[in-house]
N, CA, C, O and CB atoms as a CASP TS submission, in Angstrom:
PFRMAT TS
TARGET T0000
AUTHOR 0000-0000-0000
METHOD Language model
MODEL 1
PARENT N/A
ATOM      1  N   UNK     1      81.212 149.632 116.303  1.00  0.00           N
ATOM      2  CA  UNK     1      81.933 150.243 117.406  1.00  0.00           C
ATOM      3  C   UNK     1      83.038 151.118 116.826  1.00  0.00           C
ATOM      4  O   UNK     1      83.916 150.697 116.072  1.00  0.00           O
ATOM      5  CB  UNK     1      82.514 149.164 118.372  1.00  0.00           C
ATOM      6  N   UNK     2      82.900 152.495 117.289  1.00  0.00           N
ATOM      7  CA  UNK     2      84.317 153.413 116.533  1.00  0.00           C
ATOM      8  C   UNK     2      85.383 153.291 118.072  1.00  0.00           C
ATOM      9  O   UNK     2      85.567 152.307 118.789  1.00  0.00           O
ATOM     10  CB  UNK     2      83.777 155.740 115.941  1.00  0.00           C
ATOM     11  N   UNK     3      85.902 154.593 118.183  1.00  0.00           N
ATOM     12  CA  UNK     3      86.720 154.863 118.843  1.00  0.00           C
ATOM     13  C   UNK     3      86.442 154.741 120.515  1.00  0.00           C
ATOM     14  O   UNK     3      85.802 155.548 121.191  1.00  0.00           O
ATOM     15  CB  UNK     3      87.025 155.986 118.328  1.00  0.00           C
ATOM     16  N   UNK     4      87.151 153.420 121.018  1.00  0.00           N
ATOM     17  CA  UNK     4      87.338 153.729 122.786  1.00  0.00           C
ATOM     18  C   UNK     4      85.711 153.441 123.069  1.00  0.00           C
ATOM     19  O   UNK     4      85.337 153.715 124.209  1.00  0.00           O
ATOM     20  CB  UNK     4      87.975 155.768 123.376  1.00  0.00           C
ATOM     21  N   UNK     5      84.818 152.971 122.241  1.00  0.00           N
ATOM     22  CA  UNK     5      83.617 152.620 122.817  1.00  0.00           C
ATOM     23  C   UNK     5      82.722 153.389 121.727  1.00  0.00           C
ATOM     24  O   UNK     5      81.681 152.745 121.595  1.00  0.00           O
ATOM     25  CB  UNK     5      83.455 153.067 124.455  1.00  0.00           C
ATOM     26  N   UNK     6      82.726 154.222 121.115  1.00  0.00           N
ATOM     27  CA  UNK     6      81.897 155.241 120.614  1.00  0.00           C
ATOM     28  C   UNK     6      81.634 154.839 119.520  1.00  0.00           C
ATOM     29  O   UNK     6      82.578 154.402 118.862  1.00  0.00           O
ATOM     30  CB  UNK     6      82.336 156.488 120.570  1.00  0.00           C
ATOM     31  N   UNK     7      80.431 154.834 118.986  1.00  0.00           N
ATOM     32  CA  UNK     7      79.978 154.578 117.855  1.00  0.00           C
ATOM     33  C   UNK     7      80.110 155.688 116.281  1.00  0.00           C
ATOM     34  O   UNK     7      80.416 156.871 116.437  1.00  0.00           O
ATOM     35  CB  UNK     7      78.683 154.335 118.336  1.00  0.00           C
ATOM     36  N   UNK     8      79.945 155.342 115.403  1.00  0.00           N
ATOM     37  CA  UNK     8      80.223 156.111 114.742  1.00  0.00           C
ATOM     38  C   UNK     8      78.822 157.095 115.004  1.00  0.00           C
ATOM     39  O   UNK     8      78.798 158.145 115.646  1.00  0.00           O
ATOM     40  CB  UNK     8      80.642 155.519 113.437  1.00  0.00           C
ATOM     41  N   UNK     9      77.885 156.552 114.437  1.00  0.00           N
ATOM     42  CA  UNK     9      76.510 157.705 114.841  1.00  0.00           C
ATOM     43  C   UNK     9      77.059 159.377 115.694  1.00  0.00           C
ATOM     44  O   UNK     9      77.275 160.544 115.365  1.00  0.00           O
ATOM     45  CB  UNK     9      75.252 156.642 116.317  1.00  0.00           C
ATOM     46  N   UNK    10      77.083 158.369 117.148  1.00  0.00           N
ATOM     47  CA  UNK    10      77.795 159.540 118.454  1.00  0.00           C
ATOM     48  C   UNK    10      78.790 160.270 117.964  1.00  0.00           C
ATOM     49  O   UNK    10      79.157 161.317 118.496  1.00  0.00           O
ATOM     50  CB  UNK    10      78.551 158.851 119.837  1.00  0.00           C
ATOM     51  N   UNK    11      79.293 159.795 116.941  1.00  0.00           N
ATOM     52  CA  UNK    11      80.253 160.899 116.456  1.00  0.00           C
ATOM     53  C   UNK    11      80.088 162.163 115.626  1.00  0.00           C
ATOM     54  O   UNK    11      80.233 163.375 115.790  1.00  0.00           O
ATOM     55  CB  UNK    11      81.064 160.332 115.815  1.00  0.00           C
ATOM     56  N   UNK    12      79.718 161.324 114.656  1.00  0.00           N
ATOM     57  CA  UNK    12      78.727 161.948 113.698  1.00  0.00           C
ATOM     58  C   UNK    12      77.971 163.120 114.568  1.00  0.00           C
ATOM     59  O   UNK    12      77.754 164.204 114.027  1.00  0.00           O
ATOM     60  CB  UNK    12      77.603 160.744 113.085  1.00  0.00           C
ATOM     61  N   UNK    13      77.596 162.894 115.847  1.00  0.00           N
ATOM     62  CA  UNK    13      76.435 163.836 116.103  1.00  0.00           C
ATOM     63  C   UNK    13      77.226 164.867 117.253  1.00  0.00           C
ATOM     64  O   UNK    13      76.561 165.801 117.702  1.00  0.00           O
ATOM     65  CB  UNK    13      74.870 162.919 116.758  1.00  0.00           C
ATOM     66  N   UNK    14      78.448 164.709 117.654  1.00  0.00           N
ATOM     67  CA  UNK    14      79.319 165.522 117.696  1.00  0.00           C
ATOM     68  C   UNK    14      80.221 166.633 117.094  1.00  0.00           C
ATOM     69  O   UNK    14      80.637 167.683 117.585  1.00  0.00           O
ATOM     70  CB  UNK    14      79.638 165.056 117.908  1.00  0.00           C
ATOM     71  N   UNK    15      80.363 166.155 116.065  1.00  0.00           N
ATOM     72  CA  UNK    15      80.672 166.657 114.797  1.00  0.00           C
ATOM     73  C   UNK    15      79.939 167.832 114.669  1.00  0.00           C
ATOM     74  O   UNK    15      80.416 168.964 114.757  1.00  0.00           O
ATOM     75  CB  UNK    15      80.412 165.742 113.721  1.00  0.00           C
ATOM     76  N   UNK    16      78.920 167.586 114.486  1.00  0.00           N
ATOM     77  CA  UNK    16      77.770 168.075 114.001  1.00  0.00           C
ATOM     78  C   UNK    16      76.854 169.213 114.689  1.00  0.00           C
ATOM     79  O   UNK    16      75.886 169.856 114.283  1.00  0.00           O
ATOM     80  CB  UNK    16      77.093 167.018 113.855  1.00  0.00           C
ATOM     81  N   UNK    17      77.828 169.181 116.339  1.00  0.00           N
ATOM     82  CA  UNK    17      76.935 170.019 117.462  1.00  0.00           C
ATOM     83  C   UNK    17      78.211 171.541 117.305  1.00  0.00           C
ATOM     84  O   UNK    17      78.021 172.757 117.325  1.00  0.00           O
ATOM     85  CB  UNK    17      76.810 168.920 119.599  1.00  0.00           C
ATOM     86  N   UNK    18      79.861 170.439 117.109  1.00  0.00           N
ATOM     87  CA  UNK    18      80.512 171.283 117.485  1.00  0.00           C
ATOM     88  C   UNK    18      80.507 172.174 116.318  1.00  0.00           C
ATOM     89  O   UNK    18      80.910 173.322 116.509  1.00  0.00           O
ATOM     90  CB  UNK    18      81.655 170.838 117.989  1.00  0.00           C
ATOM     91  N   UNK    19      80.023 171.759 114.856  1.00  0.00           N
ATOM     92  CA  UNK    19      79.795 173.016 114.050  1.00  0.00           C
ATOM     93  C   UNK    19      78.886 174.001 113.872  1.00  0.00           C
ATOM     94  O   UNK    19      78.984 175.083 113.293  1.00  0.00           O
ATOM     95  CB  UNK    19      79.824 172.794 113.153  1.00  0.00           C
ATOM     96  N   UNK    20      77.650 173.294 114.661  1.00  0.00           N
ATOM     97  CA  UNK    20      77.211 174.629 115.102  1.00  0.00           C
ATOM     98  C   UNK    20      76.947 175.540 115.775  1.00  0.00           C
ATOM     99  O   UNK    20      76.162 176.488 115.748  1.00  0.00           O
ATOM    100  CB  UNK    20      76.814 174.791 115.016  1.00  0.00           C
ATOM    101  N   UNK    21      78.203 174.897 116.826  1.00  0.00           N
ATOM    102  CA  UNK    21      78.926 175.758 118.098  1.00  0.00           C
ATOM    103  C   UNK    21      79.561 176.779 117.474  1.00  0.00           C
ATOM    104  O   UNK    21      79.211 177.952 117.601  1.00  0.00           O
ATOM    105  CB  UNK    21      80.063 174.961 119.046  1.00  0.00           C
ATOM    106  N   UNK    22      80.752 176.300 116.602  1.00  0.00           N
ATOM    107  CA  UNK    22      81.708 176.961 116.470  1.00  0.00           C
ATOM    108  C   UNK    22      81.267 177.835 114.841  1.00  0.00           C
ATOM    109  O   UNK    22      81.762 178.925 114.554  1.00  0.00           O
ATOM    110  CB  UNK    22      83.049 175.923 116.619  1.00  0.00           C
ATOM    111  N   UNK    23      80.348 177.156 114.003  1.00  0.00           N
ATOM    112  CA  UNK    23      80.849 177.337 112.505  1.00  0.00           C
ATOM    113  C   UNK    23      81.699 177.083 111.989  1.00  0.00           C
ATOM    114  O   UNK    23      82.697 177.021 112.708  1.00  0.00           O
ATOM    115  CB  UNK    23      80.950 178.168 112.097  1.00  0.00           C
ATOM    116  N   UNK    24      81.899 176.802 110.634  1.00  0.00           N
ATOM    117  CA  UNK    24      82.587 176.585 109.588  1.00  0.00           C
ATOM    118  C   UNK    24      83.773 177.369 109.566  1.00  0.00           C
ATOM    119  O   UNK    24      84.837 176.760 109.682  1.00  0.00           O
ATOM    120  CB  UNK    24      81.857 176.752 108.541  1.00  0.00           C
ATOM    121  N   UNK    25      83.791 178.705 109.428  1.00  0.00           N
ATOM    122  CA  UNK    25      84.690 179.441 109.334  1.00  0.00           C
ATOM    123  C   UNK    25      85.962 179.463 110.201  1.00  0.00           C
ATOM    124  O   UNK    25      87.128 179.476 109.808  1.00  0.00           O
ATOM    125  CB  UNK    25      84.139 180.370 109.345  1.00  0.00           C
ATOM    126  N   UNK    26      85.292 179.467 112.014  1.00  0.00           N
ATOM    127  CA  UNK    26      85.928 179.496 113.052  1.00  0.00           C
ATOM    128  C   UNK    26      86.900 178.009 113.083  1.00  0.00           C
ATOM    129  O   UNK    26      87.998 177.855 113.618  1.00  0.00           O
ATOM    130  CB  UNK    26      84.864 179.740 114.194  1.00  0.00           C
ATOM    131  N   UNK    27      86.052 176.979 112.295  1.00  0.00           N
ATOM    132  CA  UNK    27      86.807 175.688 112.970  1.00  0.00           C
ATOM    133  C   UNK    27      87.795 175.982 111.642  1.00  0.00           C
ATOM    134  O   UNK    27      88.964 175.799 111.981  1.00  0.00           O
ATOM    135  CB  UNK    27      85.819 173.823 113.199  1.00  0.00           C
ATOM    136  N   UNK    28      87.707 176.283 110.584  1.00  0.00           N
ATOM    137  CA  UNK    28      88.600 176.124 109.773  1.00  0.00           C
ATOM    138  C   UNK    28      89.895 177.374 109.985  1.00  0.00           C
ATOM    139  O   UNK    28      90.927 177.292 109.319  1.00  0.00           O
ATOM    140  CB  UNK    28      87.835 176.081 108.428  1.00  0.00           C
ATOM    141  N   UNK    29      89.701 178.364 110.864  1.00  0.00           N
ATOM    142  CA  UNK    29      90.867 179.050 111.080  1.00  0.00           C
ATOM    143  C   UNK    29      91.550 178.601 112.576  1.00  0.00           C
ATOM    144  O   UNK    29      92.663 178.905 113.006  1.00  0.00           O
ATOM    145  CB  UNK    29      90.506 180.614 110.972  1.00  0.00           C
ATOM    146  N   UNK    30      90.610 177.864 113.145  1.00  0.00           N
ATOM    147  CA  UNK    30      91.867 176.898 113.898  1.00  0.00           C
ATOM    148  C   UNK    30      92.509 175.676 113.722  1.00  0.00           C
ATOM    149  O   UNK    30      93.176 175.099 114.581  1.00  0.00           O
ATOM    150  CB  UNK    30      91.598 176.599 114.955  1.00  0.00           C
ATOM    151  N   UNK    31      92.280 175.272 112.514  1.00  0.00           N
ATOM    152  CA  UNK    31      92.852 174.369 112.118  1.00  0.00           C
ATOM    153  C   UNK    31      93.491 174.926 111.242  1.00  0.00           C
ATOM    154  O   UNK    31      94.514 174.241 111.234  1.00  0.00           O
ATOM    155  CB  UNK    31      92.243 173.412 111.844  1.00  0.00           C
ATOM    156  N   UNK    32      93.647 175.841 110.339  1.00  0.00           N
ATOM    157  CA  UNK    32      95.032 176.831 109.947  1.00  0.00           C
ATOM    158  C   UNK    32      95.799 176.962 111.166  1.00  0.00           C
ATOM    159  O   UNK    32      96.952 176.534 111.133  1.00  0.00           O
ATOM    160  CB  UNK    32      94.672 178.481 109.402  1.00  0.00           C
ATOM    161  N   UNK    33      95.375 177.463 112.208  1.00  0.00           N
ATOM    162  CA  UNK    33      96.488 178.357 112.807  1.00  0.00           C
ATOM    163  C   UNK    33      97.495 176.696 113.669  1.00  0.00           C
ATOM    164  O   UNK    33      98.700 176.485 113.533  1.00  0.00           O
ATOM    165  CB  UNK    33      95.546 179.971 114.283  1.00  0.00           C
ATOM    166  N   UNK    34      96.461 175.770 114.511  1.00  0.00           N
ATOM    167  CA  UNK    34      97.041 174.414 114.828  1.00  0.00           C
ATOM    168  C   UNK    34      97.951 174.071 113.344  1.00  0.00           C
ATOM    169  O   UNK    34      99.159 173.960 113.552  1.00  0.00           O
ATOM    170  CB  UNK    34      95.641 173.160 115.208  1.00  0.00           C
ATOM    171  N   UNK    35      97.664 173.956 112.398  1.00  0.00           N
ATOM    172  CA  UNK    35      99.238 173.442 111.325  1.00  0.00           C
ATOM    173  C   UNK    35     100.009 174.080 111.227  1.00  0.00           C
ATOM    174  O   UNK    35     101.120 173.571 111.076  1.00  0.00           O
ATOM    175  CB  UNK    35      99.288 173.197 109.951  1.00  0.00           C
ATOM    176  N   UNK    36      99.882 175.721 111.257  1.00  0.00           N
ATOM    177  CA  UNK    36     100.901 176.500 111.209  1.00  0.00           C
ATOM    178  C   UNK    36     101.916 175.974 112.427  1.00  0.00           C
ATOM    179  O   UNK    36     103.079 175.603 112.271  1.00  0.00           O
ATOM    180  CB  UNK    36     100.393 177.979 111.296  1.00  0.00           C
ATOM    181  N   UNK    37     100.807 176.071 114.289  1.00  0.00           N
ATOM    182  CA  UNK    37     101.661 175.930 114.992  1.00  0.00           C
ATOM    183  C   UNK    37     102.536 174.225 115.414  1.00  0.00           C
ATOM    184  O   UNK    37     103.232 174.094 116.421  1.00  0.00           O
ATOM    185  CB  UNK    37     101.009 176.623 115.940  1.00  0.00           C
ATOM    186  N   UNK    38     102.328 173.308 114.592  1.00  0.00           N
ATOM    187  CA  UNK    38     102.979 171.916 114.181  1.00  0.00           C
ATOM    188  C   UNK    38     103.442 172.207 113.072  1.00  0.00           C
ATOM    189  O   UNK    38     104.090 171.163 113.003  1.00  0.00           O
ATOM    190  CB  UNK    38     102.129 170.658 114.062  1.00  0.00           C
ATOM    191  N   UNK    39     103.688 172.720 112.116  1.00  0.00           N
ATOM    192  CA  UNK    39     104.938 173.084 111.383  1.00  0.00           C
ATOM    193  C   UNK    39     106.257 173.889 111.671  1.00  0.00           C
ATOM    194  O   UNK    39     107.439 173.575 111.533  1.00  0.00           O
ATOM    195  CB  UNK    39     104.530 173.630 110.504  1.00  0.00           C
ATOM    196  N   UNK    40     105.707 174.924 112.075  1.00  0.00           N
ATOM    197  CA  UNK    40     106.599 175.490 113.209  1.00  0.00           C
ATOM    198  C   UNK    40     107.617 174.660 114.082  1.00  0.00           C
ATOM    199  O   UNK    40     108.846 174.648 114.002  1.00  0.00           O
ATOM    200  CB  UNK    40     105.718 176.042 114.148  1.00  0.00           C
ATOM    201  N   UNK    41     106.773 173.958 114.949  1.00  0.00           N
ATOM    202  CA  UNK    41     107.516 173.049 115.595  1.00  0.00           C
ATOM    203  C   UNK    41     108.577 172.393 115.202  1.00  0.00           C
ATOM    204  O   UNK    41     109.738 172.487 115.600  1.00  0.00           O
ATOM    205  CB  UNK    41     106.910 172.317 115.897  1.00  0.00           C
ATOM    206  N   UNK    42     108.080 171.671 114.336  1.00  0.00           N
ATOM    207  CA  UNK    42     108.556 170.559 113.041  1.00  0.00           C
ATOM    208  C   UNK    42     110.102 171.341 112.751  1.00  0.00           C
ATOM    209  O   UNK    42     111.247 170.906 112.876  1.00  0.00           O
ATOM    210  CB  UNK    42     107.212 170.589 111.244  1.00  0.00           C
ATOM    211  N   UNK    43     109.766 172.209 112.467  1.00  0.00           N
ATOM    212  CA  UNK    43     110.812 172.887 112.003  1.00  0.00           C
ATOM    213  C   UNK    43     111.906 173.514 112.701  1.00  0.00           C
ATOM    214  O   UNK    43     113.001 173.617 112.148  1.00  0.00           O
ATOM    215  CB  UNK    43     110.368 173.655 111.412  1.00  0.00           C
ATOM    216  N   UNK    44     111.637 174.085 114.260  1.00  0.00           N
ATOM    217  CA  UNK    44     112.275 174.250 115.075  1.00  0.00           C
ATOM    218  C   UNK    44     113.159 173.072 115.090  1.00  0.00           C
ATOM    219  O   UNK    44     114.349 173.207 114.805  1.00  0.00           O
ATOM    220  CB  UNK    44     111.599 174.567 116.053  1.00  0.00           C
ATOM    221  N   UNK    45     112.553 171.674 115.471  1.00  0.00           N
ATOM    222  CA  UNK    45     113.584 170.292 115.708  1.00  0.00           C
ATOM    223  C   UNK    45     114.698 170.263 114.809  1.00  0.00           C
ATOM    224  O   UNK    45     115.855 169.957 115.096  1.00  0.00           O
ATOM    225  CB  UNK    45     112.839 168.829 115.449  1.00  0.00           C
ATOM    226  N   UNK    46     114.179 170.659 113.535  1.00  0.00           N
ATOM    227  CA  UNK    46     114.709 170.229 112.267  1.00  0.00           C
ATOM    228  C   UNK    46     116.307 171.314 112.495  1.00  0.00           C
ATOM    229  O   UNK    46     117.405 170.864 112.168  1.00  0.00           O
ATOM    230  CB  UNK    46     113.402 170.650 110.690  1.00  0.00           C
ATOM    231  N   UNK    47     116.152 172.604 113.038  1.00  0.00           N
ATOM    232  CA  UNK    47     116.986 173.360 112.627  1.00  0.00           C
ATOM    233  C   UNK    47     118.108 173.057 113.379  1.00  0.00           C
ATOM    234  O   UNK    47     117.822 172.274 114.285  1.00  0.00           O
ATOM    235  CB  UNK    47     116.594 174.587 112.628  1.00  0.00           C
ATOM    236  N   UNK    48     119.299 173.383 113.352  1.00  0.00           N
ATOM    237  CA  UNK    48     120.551 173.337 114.042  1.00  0.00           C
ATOM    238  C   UNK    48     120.568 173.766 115.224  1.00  0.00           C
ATOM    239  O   UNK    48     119.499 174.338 115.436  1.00  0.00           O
ATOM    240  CB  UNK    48     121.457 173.934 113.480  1.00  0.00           C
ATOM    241  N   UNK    49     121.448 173.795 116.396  1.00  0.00           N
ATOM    242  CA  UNK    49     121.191 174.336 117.502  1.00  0.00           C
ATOM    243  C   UNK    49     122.438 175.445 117.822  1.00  0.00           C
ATOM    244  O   UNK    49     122.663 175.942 118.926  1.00  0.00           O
ATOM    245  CB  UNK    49     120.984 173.192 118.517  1.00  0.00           C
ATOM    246  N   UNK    50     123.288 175.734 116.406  1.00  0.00           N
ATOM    247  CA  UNK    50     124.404 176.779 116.406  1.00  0.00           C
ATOM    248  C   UNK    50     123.538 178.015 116.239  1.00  0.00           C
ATOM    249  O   UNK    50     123.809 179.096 116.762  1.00  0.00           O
ATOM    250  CB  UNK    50     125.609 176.597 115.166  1.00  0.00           C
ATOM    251  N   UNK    51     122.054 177.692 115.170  1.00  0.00           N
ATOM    252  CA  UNK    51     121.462 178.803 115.138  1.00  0.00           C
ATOM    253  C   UNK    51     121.045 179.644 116.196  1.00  0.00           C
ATOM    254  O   UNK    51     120.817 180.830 115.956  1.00  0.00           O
ATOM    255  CB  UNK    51     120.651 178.606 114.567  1.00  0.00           C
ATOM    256  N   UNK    52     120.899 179.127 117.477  1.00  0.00           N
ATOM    257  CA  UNK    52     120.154 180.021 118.669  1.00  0.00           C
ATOM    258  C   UNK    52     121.271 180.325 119.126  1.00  0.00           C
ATOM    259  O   UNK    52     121.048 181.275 119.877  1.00  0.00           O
ATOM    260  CB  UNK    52     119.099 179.390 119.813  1.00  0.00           C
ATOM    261  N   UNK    53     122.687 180.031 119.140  1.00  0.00           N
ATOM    262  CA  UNK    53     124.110 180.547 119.277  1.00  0.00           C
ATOM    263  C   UNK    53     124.425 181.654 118.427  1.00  0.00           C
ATOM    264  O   UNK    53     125.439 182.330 118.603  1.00  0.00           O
ATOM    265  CB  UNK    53     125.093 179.512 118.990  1.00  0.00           C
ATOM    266  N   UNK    54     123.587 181.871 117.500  1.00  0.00           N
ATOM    267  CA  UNK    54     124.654 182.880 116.766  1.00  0.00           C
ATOM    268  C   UNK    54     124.401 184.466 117.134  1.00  0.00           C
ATOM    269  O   UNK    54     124.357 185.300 116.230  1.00  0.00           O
ATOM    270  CB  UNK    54     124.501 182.716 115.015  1.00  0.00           C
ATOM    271  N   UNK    55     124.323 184.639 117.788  1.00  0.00           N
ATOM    272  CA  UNK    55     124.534 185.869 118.428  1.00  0.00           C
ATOM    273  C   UNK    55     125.512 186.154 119.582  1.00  0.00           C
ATOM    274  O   UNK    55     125.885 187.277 119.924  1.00  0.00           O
ATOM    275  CB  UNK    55     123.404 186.191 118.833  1.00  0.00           C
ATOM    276  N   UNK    56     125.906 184.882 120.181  1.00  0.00           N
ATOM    277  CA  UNK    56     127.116 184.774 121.431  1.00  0.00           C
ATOM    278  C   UNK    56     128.276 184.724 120.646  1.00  0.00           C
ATOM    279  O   UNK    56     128.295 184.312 119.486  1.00  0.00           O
ATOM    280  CB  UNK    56     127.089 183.341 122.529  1.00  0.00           C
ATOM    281  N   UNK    57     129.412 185.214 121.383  1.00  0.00           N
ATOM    282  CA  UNK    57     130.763 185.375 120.590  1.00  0.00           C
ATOM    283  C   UNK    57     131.351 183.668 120.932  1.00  0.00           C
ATOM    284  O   UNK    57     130.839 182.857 121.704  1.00  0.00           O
ATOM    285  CB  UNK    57     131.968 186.930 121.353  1.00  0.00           C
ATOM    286  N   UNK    58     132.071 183.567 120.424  1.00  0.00           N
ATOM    287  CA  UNK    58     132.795 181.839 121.116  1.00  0.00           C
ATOM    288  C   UNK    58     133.261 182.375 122.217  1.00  0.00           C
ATOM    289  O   UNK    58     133.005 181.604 123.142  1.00  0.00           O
ATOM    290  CB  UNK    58     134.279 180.843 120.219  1.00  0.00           C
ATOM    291  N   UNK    59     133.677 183.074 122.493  1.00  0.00           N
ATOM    292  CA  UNK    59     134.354 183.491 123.571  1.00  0.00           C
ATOM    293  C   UNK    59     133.530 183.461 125.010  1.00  0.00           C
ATOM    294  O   UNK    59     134.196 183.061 125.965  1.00  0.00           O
ATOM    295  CB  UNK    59     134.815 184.831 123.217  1.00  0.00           C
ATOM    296  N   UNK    60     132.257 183.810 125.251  1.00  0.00           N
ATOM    297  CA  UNK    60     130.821 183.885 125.761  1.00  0.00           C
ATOM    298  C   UNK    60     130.659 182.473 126.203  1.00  0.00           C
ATOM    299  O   UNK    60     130.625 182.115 127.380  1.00  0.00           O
ATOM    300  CB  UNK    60     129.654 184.368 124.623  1.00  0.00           C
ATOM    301  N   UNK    61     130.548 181.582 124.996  1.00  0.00           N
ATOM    302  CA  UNK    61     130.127 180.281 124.770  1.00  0.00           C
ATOM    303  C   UNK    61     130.832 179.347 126.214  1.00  0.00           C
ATOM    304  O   UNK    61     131.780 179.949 126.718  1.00  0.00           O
ATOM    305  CB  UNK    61     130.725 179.787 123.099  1.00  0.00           C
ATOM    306  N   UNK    62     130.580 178.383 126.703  1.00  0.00           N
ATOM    307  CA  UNK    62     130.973 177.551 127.315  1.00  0.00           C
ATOM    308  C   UNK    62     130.249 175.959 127.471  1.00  0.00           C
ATOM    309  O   UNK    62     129.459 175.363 128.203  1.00  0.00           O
ATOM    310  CB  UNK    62     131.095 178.232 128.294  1.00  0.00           C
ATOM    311  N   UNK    63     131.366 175.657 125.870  1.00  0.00           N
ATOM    312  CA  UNK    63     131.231 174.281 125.432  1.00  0.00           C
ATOM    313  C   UNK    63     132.376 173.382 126.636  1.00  0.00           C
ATOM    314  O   UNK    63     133.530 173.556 127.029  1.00  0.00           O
ATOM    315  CB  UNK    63     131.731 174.182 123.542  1.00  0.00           C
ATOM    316  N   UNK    64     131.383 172.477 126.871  1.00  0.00           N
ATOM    317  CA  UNK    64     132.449 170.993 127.369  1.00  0.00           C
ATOM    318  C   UNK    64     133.564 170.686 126.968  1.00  0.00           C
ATOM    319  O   UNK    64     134.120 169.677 127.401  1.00  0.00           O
ATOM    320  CB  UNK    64     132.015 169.742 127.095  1.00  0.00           C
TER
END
């Protein structure tokens, strides 16, 4: 038994339909472009939030 009921086989033969739906090539440049867009992310969290401020003067600003 694999995943939620599914056997591995059924998977296997999913796998296997969606590559030759999509090809090799196609699935591997969306799975580039999906890490790019979760690194991205990743990194947005990571950054400070003065950075999307720095273009307002303090003066502009209206901190608590």
């Amino acid at each position: 038994m694999g995943l939620g009921g599914i056997s591995f086989g059924s998977l296997l033969l999913i796998f296997l339909i969606i590559v030759v739906l999509f090809g090799t090539k196609r699935l591997r440049d969306i799975g580039e472009d999906l890490g790019q867009a979760v690194r991205n992310f990743r990194k947005g969290l990571q950054e400070p939030e003065d950075k999307d401020l720095k273009g307002i003067s303090k003066h502009d600003r209206q901190d608590p």
